[in-house]
GUVEXGU-849318 format. One record per residue (C-alpha): z, y, x; residue number from 1. Coordinates in steps of 0.25 Angstrom, whole numbers, m for minus. Layout:
BEGIN
<<Z Y X> NUM>
...
This chain:
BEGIN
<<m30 34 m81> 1>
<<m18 27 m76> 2>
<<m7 35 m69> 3>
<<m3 27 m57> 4>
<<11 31 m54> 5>
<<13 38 m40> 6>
<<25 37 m28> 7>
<<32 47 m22> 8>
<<30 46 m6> 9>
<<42 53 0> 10>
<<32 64 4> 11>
<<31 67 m11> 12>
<<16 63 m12> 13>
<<13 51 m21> 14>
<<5 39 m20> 15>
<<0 31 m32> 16>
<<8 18 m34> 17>
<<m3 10 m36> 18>
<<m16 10 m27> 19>
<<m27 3 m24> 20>
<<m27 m7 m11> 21>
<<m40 m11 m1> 22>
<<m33 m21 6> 23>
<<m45 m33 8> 24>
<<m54 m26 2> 25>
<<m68 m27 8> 26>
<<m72 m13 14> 27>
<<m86 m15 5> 28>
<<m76 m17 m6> 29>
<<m67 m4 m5> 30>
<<m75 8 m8> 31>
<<m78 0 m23> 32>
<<m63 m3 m25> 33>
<<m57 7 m20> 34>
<<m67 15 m30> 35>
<<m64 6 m41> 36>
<<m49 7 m40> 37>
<<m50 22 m40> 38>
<<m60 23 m51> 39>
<<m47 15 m60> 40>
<<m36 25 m55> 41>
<<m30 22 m42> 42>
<<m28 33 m33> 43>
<<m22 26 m22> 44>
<<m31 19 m12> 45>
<<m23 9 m1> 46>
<<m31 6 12> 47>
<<m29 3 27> 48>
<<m36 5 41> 49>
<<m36 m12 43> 50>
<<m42 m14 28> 51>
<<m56 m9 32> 52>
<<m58 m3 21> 53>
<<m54 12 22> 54>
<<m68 16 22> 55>
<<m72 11 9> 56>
<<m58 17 2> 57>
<<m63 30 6> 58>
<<m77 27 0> 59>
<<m71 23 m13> 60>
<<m63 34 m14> 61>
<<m74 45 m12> 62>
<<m85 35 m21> 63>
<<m72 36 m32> 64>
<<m75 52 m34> 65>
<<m60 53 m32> 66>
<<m52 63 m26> 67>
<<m48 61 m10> 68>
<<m33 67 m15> 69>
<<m33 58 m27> 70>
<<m32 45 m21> 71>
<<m22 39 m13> 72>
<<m26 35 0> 73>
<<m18 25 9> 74>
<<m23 19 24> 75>
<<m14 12 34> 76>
<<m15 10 50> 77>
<<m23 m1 54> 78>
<<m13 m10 63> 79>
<<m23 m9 75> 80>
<<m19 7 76> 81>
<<m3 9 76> 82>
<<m2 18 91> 83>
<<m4 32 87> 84>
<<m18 34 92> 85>
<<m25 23 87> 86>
<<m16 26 72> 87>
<<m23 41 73> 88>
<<m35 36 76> 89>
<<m37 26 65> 90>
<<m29 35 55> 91>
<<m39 45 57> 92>
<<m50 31 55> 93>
<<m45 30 43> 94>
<<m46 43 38> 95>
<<m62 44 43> 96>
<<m63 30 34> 97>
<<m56 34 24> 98>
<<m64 48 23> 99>
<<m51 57 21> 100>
<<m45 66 28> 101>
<<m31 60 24> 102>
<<m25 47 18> 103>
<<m12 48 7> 104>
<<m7 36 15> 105>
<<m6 29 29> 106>
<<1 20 33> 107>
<<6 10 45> 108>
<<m1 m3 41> 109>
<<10 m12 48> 110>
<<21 m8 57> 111>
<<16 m20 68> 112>
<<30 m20 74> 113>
<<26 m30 83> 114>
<<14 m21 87> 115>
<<12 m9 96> 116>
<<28 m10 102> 117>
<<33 m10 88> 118>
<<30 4 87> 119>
<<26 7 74> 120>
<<33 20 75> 121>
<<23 29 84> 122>
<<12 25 74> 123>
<<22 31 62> 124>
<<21 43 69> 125>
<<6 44 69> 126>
<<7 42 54> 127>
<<17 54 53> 128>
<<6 62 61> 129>
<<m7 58 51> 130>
<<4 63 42> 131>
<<9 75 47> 132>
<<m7 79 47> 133>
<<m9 77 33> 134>
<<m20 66 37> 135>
<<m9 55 30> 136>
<<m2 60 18> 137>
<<8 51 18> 138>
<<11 38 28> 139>
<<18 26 28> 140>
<<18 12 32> 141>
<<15 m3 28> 142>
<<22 m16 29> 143>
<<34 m8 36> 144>
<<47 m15 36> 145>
<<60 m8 34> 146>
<<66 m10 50> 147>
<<50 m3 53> 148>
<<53 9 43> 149>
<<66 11 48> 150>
<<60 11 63> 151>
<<51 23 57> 152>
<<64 30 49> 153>
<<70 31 63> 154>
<<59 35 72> 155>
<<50 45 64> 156>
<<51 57 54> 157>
<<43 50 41> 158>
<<46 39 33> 159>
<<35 30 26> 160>
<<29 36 14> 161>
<<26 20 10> 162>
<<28 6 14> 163>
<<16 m1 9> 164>
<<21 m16 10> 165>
<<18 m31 5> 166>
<<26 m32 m8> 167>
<<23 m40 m19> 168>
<<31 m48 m31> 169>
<<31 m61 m20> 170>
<<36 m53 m8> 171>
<<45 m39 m12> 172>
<<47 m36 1> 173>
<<60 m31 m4> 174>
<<65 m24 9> 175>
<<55 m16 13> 176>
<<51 m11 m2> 177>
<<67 m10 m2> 178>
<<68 m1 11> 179>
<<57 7 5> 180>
<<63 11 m9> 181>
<<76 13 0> 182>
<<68 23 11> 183>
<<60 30 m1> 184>
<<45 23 6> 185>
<<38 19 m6> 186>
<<33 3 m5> 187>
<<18 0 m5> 188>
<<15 m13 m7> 189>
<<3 m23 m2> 190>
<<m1 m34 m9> 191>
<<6 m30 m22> 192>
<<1 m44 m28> 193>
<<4 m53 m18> 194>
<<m12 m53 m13> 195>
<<m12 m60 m30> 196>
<<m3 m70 m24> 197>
<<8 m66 m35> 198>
<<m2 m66 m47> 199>
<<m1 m81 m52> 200>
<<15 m79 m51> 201>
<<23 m85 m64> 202>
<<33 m73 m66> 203>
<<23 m62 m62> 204>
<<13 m70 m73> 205>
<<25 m71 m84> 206>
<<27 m54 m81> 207>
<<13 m52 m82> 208>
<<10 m60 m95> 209>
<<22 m52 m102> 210>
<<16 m39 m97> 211>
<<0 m43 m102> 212>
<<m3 m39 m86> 213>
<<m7 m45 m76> 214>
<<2 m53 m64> 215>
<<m5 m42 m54> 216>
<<m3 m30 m65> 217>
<<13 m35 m66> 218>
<<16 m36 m51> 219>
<<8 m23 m48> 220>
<<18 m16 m59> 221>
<<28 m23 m52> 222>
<<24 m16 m39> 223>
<<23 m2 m48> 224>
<<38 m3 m56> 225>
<<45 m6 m40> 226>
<<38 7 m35> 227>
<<30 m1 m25> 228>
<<14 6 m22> 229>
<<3 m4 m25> 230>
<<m11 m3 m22> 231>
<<m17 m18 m26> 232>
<<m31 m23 m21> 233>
<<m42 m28 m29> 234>
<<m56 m26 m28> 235>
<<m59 m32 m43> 236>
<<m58 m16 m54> 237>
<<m53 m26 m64> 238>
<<m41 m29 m54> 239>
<<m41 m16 m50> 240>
<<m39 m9 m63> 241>
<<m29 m19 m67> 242>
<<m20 m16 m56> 243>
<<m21 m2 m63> 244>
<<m17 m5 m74> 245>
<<m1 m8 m73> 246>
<<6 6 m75> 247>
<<5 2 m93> 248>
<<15 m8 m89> 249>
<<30 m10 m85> 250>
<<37 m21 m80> 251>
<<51 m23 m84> 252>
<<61 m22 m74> 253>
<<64 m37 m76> 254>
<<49 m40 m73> 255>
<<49 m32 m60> 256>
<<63 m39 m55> 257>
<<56 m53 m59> 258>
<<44 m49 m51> 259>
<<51 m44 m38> 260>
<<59 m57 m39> 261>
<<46 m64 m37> 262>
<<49 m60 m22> 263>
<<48 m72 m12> 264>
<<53 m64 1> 265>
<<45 m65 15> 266>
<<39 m79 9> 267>
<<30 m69 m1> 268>
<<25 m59 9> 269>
<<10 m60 8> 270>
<<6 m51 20> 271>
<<11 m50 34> 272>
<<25 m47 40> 273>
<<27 m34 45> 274>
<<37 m38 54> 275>
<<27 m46 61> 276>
<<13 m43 57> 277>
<<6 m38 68> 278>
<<m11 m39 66> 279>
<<m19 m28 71> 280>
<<m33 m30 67> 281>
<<m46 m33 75> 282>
């Protein structure tokens, strides 16, 4: 089987680099891909409270006759739930749904600095305490800019064991990967393809020829050879598999600068901006 390299929190747990994601996958879907996607190797499921699916990721997980400790389970806090109470409450949701006594990972969602007083840093705190319980191996946040991981540098004791942000060959997100390598809080990154929106793209096509792989299988090694942790969606095994199947390959380090420079600033951010992103779900 394929040995999928792992990455060194700053707690010295490790966390496979590439995973497997549910985002906007049905819930009736996700016990079958989530299976699926164990059954070809990965180890490293990525979920959240406002998918709707957490349920279904604990279902395939048990159908898959793997171990609880062998795979790699992340969550995040729905929006709806940052004061302390209500993030104990639906931490302790998400453990009922996900049928574990404990996650590898959880994480702030968004840091909604617009939201409840801009205080982001009392619901940190309730994280350090599913934490210091053993309840969350490891936390960390999501879509955190750099002035919102210095906030928590300054007002409390851990720092982030990731920063799960949008990167992709069409938006770097230079900075706050930067401010991550710099800080030692390893970048995950959401929509690694561009939501398939990089996939018809000249240069990534040219790279991909000369490598007999496919765009999505370049960009992914891309992600890989940059130290980023990917965990792409697909409910198709074929797609599935293939997304596997890029560790018998390298990219030069000329292919990897050509990617990056593919970059088209805030115009290629696909997702929301943390800065002002504010939804809470119904």
């Amino acid at each position: 089987m394929t040995q999928v390299p792992n990455v060194t929190l700053r707690n010295g747990k490790q966390i496979p680099q590439l995973g497997f994601g549910v985002f906007q996958i049905d819930a009736d879907e996700t016990a079958k891909a989530v299976e699926t996607a164990l059954e070809i190797g990965y180890r490293h499921i990525d979920t959240a409270e406002m998918y709707g699916n957490e349920k279904q990721v604990g279902e395939g997980i048990r159908n898959s006759g793997i171990d609880r400790e062998s795979v790699f389970v992340t969550s995040k806090l729905n929006n709806g739930f940052h004061r302390p109470d209500d993030a104990r409450s639906a931490f302790d949701k998400t453990l009922s749904d996900l049928g574990t006594d404990y996650v590898d990972l959880f994480l702030i969602h968004w840091p909604l600095p617009t939201r409840y007083d801009g205080d982001f840093v009392s619901t940190w705190k309730t994280l350090e305490e599913f934490a210091a319980d053993g309840r969350a191996r490891n936390i960390g946040v999501s879509n955190f800019q750099p002035a919102h991981l210095d906030r928590l540098a300054e007002e409390t004791d851990t720092v982030p064991a990731v920063n799960q942000i949008e990167v992709h060959p069409y938006f770097v997100n230079h900075d706050v990967w930067a401010y991550g390598r710099e800080h030692a809080i390893p970048t995950e990154a959401w929509s690694p393809i561009a939501q398939g929106n990089v996939l018809d793209d000249p240069e990534l096509q040219r790279i991909a020829d000369a490598a007999g792989k496919s765009v999505a299988q370049v960009v992914l090694r891309w992600h890989i050879q940059r130290g980023n942790i990917i965990f792409p969606k697909s409910v198709t095994p074929e797609r599935v598999k293939a997304n596997f199947e890029i560790f018998d390959f390298e990219l030069s380090s000329a292919d990897v600068d050509a990617i990056t420079a593919l970059d088209k600033g805030e115009q290629g951010r696909n997702g929301p901006n943390p800065d002002t992103f504010d939804m809470i779900p119904d």
